[in-house]
NUFIMAR-990547 format. One line per field, with one value per residue (C-alpha): residue number from 1; residue in one letter; x, z, y. Coordinates in pm, 1 decimal. Layout:
<rs>
num [NUM | ...]
residu [A | ...]
X [X | ...]
Z [Z | ...]
Y [Y | ...]
</rs>
This chain:
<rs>
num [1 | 2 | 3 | 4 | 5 | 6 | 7 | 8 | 9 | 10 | 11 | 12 | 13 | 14 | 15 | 16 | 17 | 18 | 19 | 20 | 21 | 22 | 23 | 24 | 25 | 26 | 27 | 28 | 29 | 30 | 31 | 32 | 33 | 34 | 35 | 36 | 37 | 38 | 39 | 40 | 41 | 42 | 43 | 44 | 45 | 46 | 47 | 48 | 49 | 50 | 51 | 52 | 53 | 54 | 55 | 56 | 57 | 58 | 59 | 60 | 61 | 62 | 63 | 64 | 65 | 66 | 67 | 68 | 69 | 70 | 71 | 72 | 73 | 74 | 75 | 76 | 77 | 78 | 79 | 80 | 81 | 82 | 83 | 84 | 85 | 86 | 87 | 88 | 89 | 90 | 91 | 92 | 93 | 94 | 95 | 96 | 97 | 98 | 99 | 100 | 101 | 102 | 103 | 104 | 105 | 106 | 107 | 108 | 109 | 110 | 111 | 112 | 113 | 114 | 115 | 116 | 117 | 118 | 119 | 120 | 121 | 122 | 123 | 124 | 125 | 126 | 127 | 128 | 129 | 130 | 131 | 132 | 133 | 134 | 135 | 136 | 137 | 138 | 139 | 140 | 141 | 142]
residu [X | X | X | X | X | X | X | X | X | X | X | X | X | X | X | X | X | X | X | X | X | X | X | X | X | X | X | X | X | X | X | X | X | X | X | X | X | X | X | X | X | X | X | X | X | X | X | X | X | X | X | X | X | X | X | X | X | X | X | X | X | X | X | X | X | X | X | X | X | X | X | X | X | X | X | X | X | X | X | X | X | X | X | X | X | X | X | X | X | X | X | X | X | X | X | X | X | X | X | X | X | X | X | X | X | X | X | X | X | X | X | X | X | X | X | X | X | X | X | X | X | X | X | X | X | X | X | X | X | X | X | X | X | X | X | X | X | X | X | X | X | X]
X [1483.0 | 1811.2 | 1848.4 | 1989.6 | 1632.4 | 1426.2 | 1521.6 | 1543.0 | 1131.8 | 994.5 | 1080.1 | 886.3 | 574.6 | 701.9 | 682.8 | 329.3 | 147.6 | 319.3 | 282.7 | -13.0 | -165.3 | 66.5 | -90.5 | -470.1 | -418.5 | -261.6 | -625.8 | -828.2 | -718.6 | -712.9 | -1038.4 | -1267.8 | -1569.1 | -1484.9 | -1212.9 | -1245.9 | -1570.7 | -1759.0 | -1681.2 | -1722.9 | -2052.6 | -2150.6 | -2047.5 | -2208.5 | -1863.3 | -2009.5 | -1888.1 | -1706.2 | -1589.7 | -1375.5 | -1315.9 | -1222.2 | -908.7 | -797.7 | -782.8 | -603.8 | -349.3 | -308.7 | -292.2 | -1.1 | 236.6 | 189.1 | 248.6 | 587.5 | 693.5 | 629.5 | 834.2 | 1145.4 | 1110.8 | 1127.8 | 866.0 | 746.7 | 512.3 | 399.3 | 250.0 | 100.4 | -121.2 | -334.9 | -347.7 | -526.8 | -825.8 | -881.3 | -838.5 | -1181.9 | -1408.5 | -1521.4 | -1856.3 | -2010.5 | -1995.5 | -2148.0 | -2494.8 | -2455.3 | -2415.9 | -2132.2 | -2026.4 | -2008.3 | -1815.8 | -1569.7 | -1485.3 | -1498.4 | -1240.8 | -997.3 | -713.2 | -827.1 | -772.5 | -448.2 | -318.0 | -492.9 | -290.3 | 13.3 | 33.1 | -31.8 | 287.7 | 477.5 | 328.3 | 497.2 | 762.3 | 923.5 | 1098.0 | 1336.7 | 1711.7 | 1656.0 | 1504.7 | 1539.6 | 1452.5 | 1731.6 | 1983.2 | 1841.1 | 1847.7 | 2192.7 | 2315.2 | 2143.1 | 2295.3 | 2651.7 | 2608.8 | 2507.7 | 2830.8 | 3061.6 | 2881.0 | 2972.4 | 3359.8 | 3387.8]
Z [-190.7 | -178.2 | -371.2 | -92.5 | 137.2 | -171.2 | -199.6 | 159.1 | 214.5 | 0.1 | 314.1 | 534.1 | 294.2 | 291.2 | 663.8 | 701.8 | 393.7 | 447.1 | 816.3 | 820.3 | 488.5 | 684.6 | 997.1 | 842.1 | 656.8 | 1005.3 | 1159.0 | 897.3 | 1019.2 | 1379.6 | 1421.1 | 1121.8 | 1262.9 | 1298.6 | 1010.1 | 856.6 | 663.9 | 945.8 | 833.7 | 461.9 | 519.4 | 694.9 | 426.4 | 161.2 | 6.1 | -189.0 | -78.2 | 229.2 | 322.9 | 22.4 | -60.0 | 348.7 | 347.6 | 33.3 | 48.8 | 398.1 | 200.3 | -72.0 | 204.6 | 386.4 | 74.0 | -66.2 | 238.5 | 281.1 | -57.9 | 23.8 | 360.3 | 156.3 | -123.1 | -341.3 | -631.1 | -513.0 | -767.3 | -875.7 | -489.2 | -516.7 | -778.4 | -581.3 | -301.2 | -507.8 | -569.8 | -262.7 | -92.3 | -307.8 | -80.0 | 8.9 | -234.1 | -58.9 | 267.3 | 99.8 | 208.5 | 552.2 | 518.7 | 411.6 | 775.7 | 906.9 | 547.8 | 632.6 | 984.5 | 797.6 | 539.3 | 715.4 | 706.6 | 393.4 | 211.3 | 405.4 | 288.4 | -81.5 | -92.9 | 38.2 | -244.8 | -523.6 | -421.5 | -405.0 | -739.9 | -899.5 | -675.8 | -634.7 | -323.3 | -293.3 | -262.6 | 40.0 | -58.6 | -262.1 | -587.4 | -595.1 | -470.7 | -749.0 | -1004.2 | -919.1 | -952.7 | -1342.1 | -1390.4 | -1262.4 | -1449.1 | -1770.3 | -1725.6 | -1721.5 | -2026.6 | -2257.5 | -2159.4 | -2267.5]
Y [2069.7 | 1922.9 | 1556.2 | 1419.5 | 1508.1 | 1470.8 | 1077.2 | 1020.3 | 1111.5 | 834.1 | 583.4 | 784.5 | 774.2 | 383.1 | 279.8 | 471.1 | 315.5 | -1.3 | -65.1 | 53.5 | -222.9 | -476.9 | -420.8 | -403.8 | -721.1 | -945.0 | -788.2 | -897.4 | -1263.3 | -1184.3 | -1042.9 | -1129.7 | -1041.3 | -651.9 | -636.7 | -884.4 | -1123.6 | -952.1 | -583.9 | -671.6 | -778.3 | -479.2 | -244.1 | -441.0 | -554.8 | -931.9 | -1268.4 | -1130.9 | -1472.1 | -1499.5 | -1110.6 | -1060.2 | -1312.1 | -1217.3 | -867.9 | -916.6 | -1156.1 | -864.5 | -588.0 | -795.7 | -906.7 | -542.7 | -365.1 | -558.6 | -512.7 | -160.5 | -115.8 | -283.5 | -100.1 | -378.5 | -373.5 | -85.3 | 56.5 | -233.4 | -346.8 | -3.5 | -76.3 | -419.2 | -181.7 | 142.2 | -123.6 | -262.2 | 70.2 | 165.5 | 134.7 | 443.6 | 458.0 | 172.0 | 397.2 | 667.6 | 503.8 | 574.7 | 1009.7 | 1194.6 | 1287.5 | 919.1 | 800.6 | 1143.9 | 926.7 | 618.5 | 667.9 | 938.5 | 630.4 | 549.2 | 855.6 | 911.2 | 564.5 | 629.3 | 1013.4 | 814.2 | 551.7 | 814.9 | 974.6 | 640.5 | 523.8 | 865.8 | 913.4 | 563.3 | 388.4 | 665.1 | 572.3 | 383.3 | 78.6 | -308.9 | -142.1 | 150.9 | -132.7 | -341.9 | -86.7 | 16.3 | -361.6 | -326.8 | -20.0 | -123.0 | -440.5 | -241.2 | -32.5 | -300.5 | -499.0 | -139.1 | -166.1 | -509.2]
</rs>
């Protein structure tokens, strides 16, 4: 694949892992009984009154870091853990956890690639890291 497609499909990967954590997170606060405290509860996830809110503040810092491409890998990593939650479905049969989880694998596959992969060009941290790198440049012909 050509570099110039091979950097450009990171931000694809981007806008579907991180609208969809941004969009999860705003829902955790505007409907906690079904995605929120309420859902936690169900599943069996402990203290869902505290674990509810804060995985919906993680989910919604991460997942904009994500769409700008600014610390990129590093907002991967809070997401991985709270995106572990399919053994407590288990419980309820493997069919109903296979329903359960479908976005949930999708968004786990999704930031394994970006945790390896990167932002792609497109994005804070290749801005960033071309600022370092110009700034290295200049420091060596002084």
């Amino acid at each position: 694949m050509p570099a110039a497609k091979r950097s450009f499909s990171p931000i694809l990967i981007r806008l579907l892992v991180g609208s969809v954590f941004l969009s999860e997170g705003i829902q955790k606060f505007l409907f906690p009984v079904a995605l929120g405290a309420g859902r936690f509860a169900e599943i069996g996830i402990p203290a869902p009154q505290v674990m509810a809110p804060f995985v919906g503040c993680v989910e919604i810092l991460c997942g904009l870091l994500i769409l700008a491409g600014f610390l990129t890998r590093l907002a991967v990593i809070p997401l991985l853990i709270v995106t572990t939650k399919i053994p407590m479905l288990l419980n309820q049969g493997f069919w109903k956890m296979a329903h359960e989880t479908r976005v949930d694998w999708s968004m786990l596959l999704g930031l394994i690639f970006l945790l390896f992969s990167g932002p792609g060009t497109i994005a804070l941290d290749s801005v960033r890291a071309g600022a370092s790198e110009q700034s290295k440049t200049s420091d060596q012909s002084n």
